[in-house]
C-alpha positions as CSV (number, residue, x, y, z in Angstrom):
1,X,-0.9,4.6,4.9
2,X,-0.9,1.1,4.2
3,X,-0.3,-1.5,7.5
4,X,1.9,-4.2,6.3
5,X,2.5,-7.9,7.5
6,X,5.4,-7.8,9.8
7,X,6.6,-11.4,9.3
8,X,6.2,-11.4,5.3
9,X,8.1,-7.6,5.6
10,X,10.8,-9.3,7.8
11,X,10.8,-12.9,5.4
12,X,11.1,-10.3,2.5
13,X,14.0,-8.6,3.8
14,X,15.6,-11.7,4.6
15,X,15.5,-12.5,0.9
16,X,17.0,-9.6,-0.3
17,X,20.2,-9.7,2.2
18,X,20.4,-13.4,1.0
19,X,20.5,-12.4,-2.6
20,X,23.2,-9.6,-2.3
21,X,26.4,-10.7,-3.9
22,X,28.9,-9.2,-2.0
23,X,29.2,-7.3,0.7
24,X,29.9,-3.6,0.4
25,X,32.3,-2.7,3.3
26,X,34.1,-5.6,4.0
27,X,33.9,-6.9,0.7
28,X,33.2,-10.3,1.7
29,X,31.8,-12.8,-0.8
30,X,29.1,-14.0,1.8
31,X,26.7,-11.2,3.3
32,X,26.0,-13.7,5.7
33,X,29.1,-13.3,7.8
34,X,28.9,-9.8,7.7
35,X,26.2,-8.6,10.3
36,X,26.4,-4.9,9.4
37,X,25.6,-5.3,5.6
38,X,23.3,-8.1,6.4
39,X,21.1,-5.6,8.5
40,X,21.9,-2.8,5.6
41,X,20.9,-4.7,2.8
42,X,17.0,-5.9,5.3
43,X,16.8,-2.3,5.9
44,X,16.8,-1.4,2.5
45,X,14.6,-4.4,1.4
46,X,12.4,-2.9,3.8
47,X,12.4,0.6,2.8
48,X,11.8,-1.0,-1.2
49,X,9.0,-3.5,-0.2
50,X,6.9,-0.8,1.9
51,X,7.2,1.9,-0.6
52,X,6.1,-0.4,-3.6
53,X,3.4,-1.6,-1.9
54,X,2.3,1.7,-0.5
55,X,2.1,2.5,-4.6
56,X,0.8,-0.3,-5.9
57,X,-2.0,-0.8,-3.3
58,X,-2.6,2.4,-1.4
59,X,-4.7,2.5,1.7
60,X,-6.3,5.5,3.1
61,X,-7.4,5.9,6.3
62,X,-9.2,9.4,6.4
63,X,-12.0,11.1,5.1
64,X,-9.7,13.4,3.5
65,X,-7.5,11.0,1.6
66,X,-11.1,9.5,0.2
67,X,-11.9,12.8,-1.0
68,X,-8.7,13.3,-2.8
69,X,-8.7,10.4,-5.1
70,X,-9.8,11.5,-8.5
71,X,-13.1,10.4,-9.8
72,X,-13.6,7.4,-11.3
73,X,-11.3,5.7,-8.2
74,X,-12.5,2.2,-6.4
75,X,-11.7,1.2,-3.4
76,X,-12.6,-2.0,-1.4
77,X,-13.6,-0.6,2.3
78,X,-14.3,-3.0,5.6
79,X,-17.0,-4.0,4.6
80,X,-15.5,-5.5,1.2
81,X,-17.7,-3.6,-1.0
82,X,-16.1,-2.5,-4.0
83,X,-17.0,1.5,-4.4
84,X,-16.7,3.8,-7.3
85,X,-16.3,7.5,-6.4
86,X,-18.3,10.1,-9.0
87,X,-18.8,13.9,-8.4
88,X,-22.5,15.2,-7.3
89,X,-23.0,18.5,-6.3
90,X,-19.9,19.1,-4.8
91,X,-20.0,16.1,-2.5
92,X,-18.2,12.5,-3.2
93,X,-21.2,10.2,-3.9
94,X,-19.7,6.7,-4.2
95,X,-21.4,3.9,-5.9
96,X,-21.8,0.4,-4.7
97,X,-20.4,-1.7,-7.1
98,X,-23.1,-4.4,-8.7
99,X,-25.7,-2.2,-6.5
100,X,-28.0,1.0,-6.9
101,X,-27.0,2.0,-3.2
102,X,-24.7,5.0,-3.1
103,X,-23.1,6.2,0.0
104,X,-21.1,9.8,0.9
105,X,-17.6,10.0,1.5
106,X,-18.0,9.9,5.2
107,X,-20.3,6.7,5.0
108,X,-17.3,4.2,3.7
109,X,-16.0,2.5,6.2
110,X,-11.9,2.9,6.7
111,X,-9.6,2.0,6.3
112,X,-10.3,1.5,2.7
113,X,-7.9,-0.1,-0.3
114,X,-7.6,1.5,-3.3
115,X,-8.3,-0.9,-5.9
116,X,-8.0,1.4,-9.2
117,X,-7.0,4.9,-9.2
118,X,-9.2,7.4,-11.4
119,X,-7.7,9.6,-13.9
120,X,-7.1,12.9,-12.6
């Protein structure tokens, strides 16, 4: 779902292992010496970093994963239009934001963020 920055992932992860106090195997005082729980500790900052992202700003990349978020969600799409979805005859209509144009789920251009999630 969401596409990440490599390098910020990778400077993040770098972070983490620095921050560890200890290492966990060899019990070292300085993760830095130890390459295994240096590359433990960056694969878990990776695993932490992607995932909270993932929840806190969501991307969806299909027609199907538009359709799914409840009404009342906004995303941004390409284009940088801020859209509010609303039901209307059994079709997604989504609503420019600051314009009377409305547009159908397959018109939004995706990848699209999700900015706010609806309540369900």
């Amino acid at each position: 779902m969401t596409t990440l920055d490599p390098e910020g992932l990778e400077r993040a992860a770098e972070e983490v292992a620095d921050e560890m106090p200890s290492c966990a195997v060899c019990e070292d005082r300085d993760t830095r010496r130890c390459q295994y729980c240096r590359r433990e500790a960056e694969r878990y900052a990776r695993a932490a970093v992607t995932a909270y992202l993932e929840h806190v700003n969501p991307v969806v990349t299909t027609m199907e994963e538009l359709d799914a978020l409840p009404v009342g969600s906004v995303v941004m799409d390409l284009h940088g239009a801020l859209t509010a979805g609303t039901a209307h005859n059994g079709r997604r209509l989504w609503d420019y934001t600051g314009n009377d144009v409305g547009a159908w789920s397959e018109d939004i251009a995706l990848p699209a963020t999700v900015i706010h999630r609806g309540k369900p």
